[in-house]
N, C-alpha and C positions, 0 to 999 in steps of 0.2 A: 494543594489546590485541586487533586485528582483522586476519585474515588471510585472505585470500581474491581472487576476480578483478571485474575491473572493466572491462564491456565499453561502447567509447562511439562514436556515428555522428558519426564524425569530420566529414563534409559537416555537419552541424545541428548539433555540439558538446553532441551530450544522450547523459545515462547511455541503457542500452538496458539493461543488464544487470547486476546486483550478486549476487553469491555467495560470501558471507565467512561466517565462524565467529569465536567468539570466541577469542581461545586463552589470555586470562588473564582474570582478573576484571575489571573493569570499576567503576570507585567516582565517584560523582557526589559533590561536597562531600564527598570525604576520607571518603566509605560511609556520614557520618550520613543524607545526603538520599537514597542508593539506592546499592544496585549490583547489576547483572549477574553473573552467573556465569560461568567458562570454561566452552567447551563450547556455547554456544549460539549457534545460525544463522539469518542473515537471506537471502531471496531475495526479489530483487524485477526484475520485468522492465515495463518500459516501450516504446511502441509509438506512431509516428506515426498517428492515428486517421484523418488526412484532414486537407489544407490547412494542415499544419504545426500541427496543435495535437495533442503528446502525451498521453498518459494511462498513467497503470497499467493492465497488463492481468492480471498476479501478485504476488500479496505473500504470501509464506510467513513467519512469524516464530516459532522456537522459542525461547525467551529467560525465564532464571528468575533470581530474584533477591530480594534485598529491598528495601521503604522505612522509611526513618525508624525502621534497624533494628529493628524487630520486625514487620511484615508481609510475610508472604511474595509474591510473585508470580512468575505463570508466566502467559506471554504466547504462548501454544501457538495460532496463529491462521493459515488460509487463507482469501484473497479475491480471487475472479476477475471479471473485468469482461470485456464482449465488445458485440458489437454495437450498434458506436457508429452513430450515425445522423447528418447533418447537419439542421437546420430553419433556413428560413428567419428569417435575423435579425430582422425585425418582428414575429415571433410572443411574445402575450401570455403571462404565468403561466398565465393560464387555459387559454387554448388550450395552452400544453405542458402541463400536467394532463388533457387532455382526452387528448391525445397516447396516454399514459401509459396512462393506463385504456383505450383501444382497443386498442393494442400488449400489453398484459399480458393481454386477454383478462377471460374473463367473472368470475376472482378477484378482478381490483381492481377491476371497475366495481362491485360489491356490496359493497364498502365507503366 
């Protein structure tokens, strides 16, 4: 039901790249528990961050459908991620909270 490309760092064996579409519906539990609609598309790109630990760096998802036939959904969604940082392993919750609020500026230290 899914048609599209799939790109992979052959050296690390990790996706890097996915860009499919649907091209039929999509039915979880025979459509009572959900389905998809043709026509909707997933991108998502992933990214070595540093010292071999990947991350999502995009995830685009257009994707409509229903649940438990009678609820609609539409999963119209973009999320970007960037500026990974590394900390030192022995750093506490607190101190990466503290992190946080420095690095975000004067928005999250005020709350």
């Amino acid at each position: 039901g899914m048609e599209g490309e799939l790109w992979v760092d052959q050296g690390q064996k990790r996706l890097v790249r996915l860009d499919a579409h649907l091209t039929s519906d999509v039915n979880f539990g025979w459509g009572v528990i959900g389905r998809l609609y043709k026509g909707g598309s997933i991108l998502v790109e992933d990214a070595d961050v540093g010292m071999g630990h990947w991350e999502t760096l995009h995830m685009q998802l257009n994707l409509k459908g229903k649940i438990l036939l009678m609820k609609s959904v539409d999963f119209s969604t973009t999320e970007d991620a960037s500026e990974f940082h590394s900390v030192p392993p022995e750093i506490g919750y607190r101190q990466a909270v503290q992190l946080l609020k420095h690095s975000a500026g004067p928005q999250m230290a005020q709350r």
